[in-house]
C-alpha positions as CSV (number, residue, x, y, z in Angstrom):
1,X,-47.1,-6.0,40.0
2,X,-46.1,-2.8,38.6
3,X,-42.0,-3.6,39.6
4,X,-42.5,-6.8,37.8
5,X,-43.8,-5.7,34.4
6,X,-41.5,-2.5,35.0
7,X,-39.0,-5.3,35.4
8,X,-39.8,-7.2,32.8
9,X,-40.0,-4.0,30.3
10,X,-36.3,-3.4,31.0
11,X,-35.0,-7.0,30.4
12,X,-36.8,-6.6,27.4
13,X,-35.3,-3.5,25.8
14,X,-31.6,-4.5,27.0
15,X,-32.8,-7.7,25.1
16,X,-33.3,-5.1,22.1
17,X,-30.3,-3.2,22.7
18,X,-28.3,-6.2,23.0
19,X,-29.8,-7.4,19.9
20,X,-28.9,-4.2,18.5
21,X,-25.5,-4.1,19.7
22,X,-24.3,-7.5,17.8
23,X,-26.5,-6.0,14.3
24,X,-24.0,-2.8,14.8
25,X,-20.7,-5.1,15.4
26,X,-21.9,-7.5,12.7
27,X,-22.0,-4.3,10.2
28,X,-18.7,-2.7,12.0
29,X,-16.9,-5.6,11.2
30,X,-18.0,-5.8,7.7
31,X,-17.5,-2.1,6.7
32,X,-13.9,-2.6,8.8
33,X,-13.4,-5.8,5.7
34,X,-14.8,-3.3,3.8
35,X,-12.2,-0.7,3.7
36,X,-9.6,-3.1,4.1
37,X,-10.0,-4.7,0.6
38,X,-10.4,-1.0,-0.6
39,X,-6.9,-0.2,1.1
40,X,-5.4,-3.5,-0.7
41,X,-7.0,-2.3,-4.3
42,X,-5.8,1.0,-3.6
43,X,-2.4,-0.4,-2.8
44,X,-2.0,-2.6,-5.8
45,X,-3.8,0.4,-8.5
46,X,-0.7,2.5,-6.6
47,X,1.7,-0.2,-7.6
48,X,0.5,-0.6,-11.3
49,X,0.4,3.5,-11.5
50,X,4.6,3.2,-10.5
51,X,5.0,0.3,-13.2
52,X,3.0,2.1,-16.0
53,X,5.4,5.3,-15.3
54,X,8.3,3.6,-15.3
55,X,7.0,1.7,-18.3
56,X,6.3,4.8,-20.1
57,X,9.8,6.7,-19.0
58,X,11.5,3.7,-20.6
59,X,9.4,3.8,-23.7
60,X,10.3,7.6,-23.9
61,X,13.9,7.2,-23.4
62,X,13.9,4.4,-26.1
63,X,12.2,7.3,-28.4
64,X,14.6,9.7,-27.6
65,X,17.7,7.6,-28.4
66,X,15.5,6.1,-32.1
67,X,15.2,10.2,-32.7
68,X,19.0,10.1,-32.2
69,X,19.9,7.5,-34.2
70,X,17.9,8.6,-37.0
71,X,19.4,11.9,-36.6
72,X,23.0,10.7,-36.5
73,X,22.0,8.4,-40.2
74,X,20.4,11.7,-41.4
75,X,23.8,13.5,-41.1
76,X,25.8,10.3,-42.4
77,X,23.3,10.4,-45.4
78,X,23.7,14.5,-45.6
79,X,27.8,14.0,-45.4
80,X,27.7,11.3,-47.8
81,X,25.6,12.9,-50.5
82,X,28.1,15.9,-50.0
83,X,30.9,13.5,-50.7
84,X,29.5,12.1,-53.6
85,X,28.8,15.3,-55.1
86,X,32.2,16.4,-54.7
87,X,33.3,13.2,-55.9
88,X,30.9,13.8,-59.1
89,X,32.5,17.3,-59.3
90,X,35.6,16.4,-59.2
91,X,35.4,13.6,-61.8
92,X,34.3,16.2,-63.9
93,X,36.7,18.4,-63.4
94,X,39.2,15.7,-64.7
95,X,37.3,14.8,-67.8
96,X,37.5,18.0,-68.9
């Protein structure tokens, strides 16, 4: 009698460790889902950190050429206000 129960000990805990066995796949398989959606998040965060950039290097550049076009009416302005003085000056000069 002591095989059998000895016998019947060891079906039981590979009944456990089978048991066991699928819990730890079960779990496996759902931290392996897991980490795949994290990897996909990761992915598209990666792909809306490229578009921000290049967003924001396009929203620089546009800055960049506004500064120079301001700059480029602020020397017309400065050149024109030269000429008009000179054009004041000179009228002057003749109604004298």
């Amino acid at each position: 009698m002591n095989v059998a129960s000895e016998f019947i000990r060891m079906h039981e805990m590979y009944q456990t460790l089978e048991l066991r066995l699928g819990q730890e796949q079960k779990q496996n398989e759902s931290l392996h889902r897991s980490i795949a959606e994290l990897h996909n998040q990761l992915d598209e965060s990666t792909m809306e950190k490229e578009v921000l950039e290049r967003e924001t290097d396009l929203l620089k550049d546009a800055l960049v050429e506004k500064a120079r076009h301001i700059s480029m009416q602020d020397l017309t302005l400065t050149e024109a206000q030269k000429q008009a003085q000179l054009l004041a000056a000179s009228n002057t000069e003749r109604g004298r």
